[in-house]
C-alpha positions as CSV (number, residue, x, y, z in Angstrom):
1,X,0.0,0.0,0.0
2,X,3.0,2.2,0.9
3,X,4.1,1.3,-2.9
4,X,0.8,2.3,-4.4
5,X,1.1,5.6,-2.5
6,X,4.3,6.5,-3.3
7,X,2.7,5.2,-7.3
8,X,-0.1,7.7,-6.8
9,X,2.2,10.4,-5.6
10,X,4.6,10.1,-8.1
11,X,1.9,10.5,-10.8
12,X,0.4,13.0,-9.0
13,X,3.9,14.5,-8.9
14,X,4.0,14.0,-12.6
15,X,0.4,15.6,-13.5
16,X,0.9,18.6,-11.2
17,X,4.4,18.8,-13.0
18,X,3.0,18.4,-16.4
19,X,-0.7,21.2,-15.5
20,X,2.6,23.4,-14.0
21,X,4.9,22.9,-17.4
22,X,2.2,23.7,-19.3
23,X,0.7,26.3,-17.1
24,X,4.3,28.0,-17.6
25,X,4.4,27.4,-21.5
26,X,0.9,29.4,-21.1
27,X,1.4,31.7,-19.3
28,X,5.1,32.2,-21.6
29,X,2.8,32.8,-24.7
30,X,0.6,35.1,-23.0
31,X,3.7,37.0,-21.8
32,X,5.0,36.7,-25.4
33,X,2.0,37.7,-27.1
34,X,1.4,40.4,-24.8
35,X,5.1,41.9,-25.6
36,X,4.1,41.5,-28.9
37,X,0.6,43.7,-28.2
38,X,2.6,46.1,-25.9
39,X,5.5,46.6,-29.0
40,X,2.7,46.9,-31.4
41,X,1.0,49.3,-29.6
42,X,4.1,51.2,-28.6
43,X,4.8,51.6,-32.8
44,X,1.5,52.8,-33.4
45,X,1.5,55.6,-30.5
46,X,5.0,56.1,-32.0
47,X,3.5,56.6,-35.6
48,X,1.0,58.7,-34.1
49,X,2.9,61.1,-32.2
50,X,5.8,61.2,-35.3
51,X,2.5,62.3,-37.5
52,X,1.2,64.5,-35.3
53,X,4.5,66.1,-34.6
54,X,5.0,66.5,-38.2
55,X,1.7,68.0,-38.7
56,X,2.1,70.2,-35.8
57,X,5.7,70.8,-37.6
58,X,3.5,71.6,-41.0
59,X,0.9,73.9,-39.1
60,X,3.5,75.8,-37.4
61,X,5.9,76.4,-40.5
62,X,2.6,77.1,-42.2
63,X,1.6,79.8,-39.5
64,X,5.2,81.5,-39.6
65,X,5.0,81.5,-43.2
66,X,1.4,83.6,-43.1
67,X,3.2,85.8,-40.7
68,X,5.9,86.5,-42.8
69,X,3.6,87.1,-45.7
70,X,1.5,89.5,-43.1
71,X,4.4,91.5,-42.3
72,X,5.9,91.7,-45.6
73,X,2.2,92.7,-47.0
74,X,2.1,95.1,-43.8
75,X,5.6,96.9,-44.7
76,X,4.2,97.0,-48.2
77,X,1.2,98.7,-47.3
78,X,2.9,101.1,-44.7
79,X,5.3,102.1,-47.9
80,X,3.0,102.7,-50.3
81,X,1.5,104.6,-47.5
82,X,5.0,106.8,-46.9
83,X,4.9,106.9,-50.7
84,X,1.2,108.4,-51.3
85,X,1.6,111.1,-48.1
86,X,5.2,112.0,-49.9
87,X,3.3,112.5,-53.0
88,X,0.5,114.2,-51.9
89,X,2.8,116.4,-50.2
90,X,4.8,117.4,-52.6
91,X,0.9,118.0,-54.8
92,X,0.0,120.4,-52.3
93,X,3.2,122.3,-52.8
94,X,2.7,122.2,-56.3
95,X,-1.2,123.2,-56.1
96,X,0.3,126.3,-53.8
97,X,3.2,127.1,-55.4
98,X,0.8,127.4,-58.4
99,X,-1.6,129.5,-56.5
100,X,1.0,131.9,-55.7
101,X,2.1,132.3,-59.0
102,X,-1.8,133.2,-60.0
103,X,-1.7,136.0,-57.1
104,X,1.8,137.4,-58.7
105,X,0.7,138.1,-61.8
106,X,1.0,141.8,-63.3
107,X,-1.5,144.0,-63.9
108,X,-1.9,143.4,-67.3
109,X,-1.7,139.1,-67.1
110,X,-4.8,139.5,-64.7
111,X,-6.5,142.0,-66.8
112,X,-6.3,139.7,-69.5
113,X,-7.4,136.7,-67.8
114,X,-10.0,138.9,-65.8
115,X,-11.2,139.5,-69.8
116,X,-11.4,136.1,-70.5
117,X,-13.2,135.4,-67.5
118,X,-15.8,137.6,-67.7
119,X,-16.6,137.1,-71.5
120,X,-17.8,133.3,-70.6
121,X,-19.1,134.3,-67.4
122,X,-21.6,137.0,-69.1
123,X,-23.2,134.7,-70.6
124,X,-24.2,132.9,-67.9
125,X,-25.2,136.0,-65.8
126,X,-25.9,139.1,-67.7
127,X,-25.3,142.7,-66.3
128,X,-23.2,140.6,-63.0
129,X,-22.4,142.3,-60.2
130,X,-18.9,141.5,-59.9
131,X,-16.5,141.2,-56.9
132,X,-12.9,141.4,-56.8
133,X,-9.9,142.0,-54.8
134,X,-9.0,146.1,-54.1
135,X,-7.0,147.5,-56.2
136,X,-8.5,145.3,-59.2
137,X,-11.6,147.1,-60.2
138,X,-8.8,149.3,-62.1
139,X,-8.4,146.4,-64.3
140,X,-12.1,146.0,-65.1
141,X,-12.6,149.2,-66.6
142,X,-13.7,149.3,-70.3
143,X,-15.0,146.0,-70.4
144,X,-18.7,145.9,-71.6
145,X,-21.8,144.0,-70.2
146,X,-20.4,144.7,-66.2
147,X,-23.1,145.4,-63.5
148,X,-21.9,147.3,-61.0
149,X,-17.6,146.4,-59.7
150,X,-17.4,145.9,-56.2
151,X,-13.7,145.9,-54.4
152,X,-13.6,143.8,-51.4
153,X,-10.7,141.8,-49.1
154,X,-10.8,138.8,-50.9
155,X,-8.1,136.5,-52.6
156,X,-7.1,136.9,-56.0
157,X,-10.0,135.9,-58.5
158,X,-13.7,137.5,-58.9
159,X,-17.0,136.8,-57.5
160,X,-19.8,137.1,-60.3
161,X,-23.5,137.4,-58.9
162,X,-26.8,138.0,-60.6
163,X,-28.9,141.4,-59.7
164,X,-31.3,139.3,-58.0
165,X,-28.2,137.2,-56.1
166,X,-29.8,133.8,-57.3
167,X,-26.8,133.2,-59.1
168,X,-23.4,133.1,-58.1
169,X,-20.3,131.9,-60.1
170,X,-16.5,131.6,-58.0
171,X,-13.8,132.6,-60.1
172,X,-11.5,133.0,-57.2
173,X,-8.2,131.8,-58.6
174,X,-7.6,129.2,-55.7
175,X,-11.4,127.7,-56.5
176,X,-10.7,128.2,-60.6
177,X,-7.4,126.0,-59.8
178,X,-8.7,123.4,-57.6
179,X,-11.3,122.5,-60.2
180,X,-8.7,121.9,-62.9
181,X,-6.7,120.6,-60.0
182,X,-9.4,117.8,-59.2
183,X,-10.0,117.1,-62.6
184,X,-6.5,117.2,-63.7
185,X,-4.8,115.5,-61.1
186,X,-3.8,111.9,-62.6
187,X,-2.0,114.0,-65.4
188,X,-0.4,116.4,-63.1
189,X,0.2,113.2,-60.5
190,X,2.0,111.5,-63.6
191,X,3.7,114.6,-65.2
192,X,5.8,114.5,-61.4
193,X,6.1,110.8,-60.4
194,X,6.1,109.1,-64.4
């Protein structure tokens, strides 16, 4: 009986050596197959984060390029800017310059314009009642069709006005000038800058 115990232990030695062996080549594959999940899974999150750096990478040089492009539109604009208040500038010297010129002229270069004026004018307004700087009404004399001449501190130019003042035309030099000047500027604009 001894002998059939030691038997029975022996093969229960043996079973619980064999459920153990395999137990271990088990548990082995599970350990094996879960290094394999674990690597497989640790290449993907690799892959992941690589892409996602490299977009981020992509989004970022992509942000500093629109920056770039922003500020070199930006300096562009602030130029033209510089350029246009330069310009304009140096138009408003011009304009003035101009101006000053009209207020110089001698007696008999504003009696012939003041002629000039006041033949198209008359049509408009018969008989006017004309306006003009003192010291001008000199140069009015002798022209026909005049109401009554009228010296007054005012710039250079005349003011024509109908008897009944329902009608007024500005041939003030500076307003005659800045209605060419409106209408001519692109010309004058490219006769200075090309």
């Amino acid at each position: 009986m001894e002998e059939e115990k030691g038997g029975l232990f022996m093969a229960l030695d043996k079973v619980v050596g064999d459920i153990m062996e395999s137990a271990r080549k088990d548990a082995d594959q599970v350990i094996q197959a879960a290094e394999k999940e674990k690597e497989s899974v640790i290449g993907e999150a690799r892959l992941k984060a690589e892409g996602a750096q490299k977009q981020r990478a992509k989004q970022l040089e992509e942000a500093i390029k629109r920056l770039r492009q922003q500020e070199v539109s930006s300096a562009e604009l602030e130029a033209k800017r510089i350029v246009l208040n330069a310009k304009k500038e140096m138009l408003d010297v011009v304009f003035l310059d101009t101006l000053q010129r009209l207020s110089k002229l001698s007696d008999s270069d504003k009696s012939r314009l003041y002629t000039r004026i006041l033949s198209k004018a008359t049509k408009v307004i018969p008989n006017p009642k004309v306006s003009c700087p003192k010291g001008d009404a000199k140069l009015l004399t002798g022209i026909a069709g005049l109401g009554s001449v009228q010296e007054t501190d005012m710039e250079p130019g005349l003011i024509l006005e109908s008897a009944d003042g329902m009608v007024r035309l500005d041939y003030r030099f500076r307003t005659v000038l800045g209605g060419i000047w409106e209408k001519e500027l692109k010309n004058v604009s490219n006769a200075l800058f090309g």
